[in-house]
C-alpha positions in Angstrom: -90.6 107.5 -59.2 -94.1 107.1 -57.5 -94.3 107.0 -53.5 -95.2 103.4 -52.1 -98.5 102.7 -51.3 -99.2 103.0 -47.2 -99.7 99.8 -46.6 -96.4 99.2 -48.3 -94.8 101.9 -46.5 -95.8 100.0 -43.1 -94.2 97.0 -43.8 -90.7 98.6 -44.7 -91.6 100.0 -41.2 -92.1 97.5 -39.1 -89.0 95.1 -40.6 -87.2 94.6 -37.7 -83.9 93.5 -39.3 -83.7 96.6 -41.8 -84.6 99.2 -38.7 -82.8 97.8 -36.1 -80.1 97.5 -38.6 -80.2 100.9 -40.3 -81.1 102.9 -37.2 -77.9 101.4 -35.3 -75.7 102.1 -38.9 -76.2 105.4 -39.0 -75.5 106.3 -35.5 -72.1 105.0 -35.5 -72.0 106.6 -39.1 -73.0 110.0 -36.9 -70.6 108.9 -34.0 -68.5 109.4 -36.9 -68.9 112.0 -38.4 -69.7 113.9 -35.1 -65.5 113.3 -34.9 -64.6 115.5 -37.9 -65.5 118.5 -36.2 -65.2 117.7 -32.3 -63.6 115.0 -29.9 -63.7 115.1 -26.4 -59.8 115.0 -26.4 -57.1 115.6 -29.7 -56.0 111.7 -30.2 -52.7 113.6 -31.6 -51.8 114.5 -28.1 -50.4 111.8 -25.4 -50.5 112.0 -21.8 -48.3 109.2 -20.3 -49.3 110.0 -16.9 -52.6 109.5 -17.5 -51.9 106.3 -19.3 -54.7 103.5 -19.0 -57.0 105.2 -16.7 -60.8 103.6 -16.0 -63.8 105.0 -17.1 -64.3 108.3 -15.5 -66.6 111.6 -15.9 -63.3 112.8 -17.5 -62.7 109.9 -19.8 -65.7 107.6 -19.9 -64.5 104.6 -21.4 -60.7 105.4 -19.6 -58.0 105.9 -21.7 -55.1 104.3 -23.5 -51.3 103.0 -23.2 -50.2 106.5 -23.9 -53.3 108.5 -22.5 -55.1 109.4 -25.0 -58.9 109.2 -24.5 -60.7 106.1 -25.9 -64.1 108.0 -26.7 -62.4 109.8 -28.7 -60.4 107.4 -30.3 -63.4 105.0 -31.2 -65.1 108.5 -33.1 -62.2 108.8 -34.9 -61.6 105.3 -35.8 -65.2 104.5 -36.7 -65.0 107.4 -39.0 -61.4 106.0 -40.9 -63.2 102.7 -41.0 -66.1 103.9 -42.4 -64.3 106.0 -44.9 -61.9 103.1 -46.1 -64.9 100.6 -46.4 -67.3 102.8 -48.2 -64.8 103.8 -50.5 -63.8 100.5 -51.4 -67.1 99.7 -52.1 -67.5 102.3 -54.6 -64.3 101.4 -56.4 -65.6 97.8 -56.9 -69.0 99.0 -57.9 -68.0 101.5 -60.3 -65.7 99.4 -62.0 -67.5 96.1 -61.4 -71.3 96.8 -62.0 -69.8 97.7 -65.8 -67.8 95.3 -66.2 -70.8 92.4 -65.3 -73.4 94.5 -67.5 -70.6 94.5 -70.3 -70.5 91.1 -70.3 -74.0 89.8 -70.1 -74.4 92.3 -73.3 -71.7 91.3 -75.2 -71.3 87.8 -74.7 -69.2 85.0 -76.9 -65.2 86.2 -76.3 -65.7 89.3 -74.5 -67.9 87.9 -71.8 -65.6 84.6 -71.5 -62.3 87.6 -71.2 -64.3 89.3 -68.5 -65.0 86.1 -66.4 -61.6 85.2 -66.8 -60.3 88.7 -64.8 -62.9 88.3 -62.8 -61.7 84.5 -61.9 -58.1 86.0 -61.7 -58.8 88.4 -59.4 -61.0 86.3 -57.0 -57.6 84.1 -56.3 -56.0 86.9 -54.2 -57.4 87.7 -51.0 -57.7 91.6 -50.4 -54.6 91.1 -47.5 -52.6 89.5 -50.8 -53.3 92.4 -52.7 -52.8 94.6 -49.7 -49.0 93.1 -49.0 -48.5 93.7 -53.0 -49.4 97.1 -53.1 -47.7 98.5 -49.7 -44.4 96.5 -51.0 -44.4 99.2 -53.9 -46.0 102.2 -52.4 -45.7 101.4 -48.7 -48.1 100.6 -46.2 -51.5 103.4 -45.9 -55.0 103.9 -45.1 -55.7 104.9 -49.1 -53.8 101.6 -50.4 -56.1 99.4 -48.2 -58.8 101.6 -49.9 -57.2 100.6 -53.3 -56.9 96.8 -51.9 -60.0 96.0 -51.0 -61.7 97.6 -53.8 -59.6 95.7 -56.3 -60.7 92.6 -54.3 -64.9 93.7 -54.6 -64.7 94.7 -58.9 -65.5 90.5 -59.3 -68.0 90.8 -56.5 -70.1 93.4 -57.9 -69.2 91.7 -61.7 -70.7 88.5 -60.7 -73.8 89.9 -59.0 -74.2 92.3 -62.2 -73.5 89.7 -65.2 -76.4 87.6 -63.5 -79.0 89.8 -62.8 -78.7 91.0 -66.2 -78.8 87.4 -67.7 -81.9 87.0 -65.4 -83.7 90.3 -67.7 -82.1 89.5 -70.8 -84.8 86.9 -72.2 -88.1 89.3 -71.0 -90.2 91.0 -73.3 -89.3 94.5 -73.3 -85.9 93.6 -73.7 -86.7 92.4 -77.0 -88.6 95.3 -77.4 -85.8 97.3 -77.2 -83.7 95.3 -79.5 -86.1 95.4 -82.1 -86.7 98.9 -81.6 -82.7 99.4 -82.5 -80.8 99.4 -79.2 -77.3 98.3 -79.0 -76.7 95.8 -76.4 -74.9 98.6 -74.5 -77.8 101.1 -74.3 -79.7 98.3 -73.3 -78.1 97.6 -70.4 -77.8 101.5 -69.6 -81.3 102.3 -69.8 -83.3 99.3 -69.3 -81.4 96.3 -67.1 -79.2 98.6 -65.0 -82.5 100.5 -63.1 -84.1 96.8 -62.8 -80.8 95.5 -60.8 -80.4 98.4 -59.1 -81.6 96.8 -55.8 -79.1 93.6 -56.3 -76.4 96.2 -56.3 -77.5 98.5 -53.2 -77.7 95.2 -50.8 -74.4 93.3 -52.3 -73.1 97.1 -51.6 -74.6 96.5 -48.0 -72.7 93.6 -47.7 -69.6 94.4 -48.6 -69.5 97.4 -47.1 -69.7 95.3 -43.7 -66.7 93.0 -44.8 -65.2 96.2 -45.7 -64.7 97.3 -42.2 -63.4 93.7 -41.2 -61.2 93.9 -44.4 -60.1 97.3 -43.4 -59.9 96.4 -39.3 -57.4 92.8 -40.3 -55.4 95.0 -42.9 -54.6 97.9 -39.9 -54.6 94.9 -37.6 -50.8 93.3 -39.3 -49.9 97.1 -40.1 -50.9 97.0 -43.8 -53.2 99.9 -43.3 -54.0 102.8 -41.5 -51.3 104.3 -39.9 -50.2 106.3 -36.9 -51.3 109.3 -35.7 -54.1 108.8 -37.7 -56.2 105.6 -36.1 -59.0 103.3 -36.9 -60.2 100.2 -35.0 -58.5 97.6 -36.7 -55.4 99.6 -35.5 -56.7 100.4 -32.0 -56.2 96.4 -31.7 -53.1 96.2 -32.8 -52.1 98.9 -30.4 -53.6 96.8 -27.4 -52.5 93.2 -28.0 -49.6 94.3 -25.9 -51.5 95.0 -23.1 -54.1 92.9 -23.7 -53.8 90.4 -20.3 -53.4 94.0 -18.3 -55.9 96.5 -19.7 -58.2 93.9 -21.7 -60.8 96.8 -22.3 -58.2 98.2 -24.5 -58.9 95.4 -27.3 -62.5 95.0 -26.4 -63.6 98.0 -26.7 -63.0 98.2 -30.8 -63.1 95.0 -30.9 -66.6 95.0 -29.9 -67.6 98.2 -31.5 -66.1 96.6 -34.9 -68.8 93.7 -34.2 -71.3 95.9 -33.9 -70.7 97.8 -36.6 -70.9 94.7 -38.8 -73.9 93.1 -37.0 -75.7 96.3 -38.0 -75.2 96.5 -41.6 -75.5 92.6 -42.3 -78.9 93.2 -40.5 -79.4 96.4 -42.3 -78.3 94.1 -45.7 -81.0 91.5 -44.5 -83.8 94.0 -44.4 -83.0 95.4 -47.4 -82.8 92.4 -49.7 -86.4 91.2 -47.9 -87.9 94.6 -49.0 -86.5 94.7 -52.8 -85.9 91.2 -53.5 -89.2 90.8 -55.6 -89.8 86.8 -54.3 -89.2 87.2 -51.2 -91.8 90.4 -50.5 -94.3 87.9 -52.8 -93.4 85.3 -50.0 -93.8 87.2 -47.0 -97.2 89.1 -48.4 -98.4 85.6 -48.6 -97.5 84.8 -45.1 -99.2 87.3 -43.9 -102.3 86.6 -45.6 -102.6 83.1 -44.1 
């Protein structure tokens, strides 16, 4: 893959939307990550004396109803929230980008069997899903994983059946099909590469309503659980004490809507930059 031109490389530069968005992504993806290996304080271990304390030089955003720092609480949940959302995202992806390609390819029964599923399962919310699968297996951060990436397969599906409608009638499609390509090899080597960049902002965007997904599925106790944490759970925790210690529920609550302001910007920038069109658009823009 050739480098961009530098003129090119400028304007990926200067869009504000995809580097304010990325930039602020992956520092709370560091803030994250930063947890695996070191907290300020262990979350496992609970200090009722020291329960609901303000920000201090010891604690600086205070700490919680059962002591236990909120710094170090909002690493650690950032971290499950990432996790959960990200995986999610790859579940509907790997099974979803297929499944679309499969069915722009084949067409005729296959492609009306595929839209069917896909129609199926767009009828049940991921907290549907989520309240099916915990009443078999029980209530976990992995089954919310397993939830919400059942509910992004059609997602993904959709976006890949129509990008790949949108190449199927170009020339060196037909190229390829004259040249002795099954449909399947087709979309492998030729249409999958060319929609790459549909599916890297849809996974943008999802990833984003993975963390609210993730936060609303901890939030009614359908996902992460105790002593692990996340944020959705960190508001759960606090809606008890919410007209006493408010900054218990805002401060996830808040970080959650950064989090999502970030990648929805980040997703922005992103389609801007690879959606063909719109960098046509903007190019001429600039040149009036």
């Amino acid at each position: 893959m050739t480098d961009l031109p530098a003129p090119e490389k400028r304007v990926w530069l200067r869009h504000p939307s995809l580097r304010i968005g990325a930039v602020a992504s992956l520092v709370f993806l560091l803030v994250g990550f930063v947890s695996i290996a070191w907290v300020p304080y262990p979350i496992e271990v609970i200090n009722v004396g020291a329960a609901m304390q303000d920000p201090s030089p010891a604690h600086w955003l205070g700490t919680d109803h059962l002591g236990r720092d909120m710094l170090s609480m909002i690493m650690k949940g950032t971290l499950t929230s990432f996790v959960v959302a990200a995986i999610a995202v790859a579940i509907g992806a790997l099974i979803g980008v297929p499944l679309g390609l499969a069915a722009a390819a084949w067409g005729g029964p296959a492609e009306w069997f595929i839209l069917r599923v896909n129609d199926f399962l767009f009828a049940f919310p991921a907290l549907i899903i989520a309240i099916l699968i915990t009443t078999i297996f029980g209530p976990s951060a992995i089954n919310a994983m397993i939830a919400v990436g059942i509910f992004n397969i059609p997602v993904f599906a959709r976006v890949a059946r129509g990008g790949a409608l949108s190449l199927k009638t170009l020339d060196y499609v037909g190229a390829a099909r004259l040249a002795g390509m099954g449909p399947i090899e087709i979309a492998r080597r030729h249409i999958l590469p060319n929609i790459a960049s549909l599916i890297i902002v849809q996974a943008t965007i999802q990833l984003a309503l993975g963390i609210l997904a993730e936060a609303s599925l901890s939030y009614v106790g359908l996902g992460t659980q105790p002593p692990a944490t996340s944020l959705g759970l960190m508001l759960k925790d606090a809606q008890t004490y919410a007209l006493l210690k408010p900054s218990l529920a805002l401060i996830p609550g808040i970080t959650i809507i950064l989090i999502v302001v970030a990648l929805n910007l980040a997703g922005d920038g992103l389609r801007d930059q690879l959606d063909p069109k719109l960098r046509r658009l903007g190019g001429a823009r600039g040149a009036a």
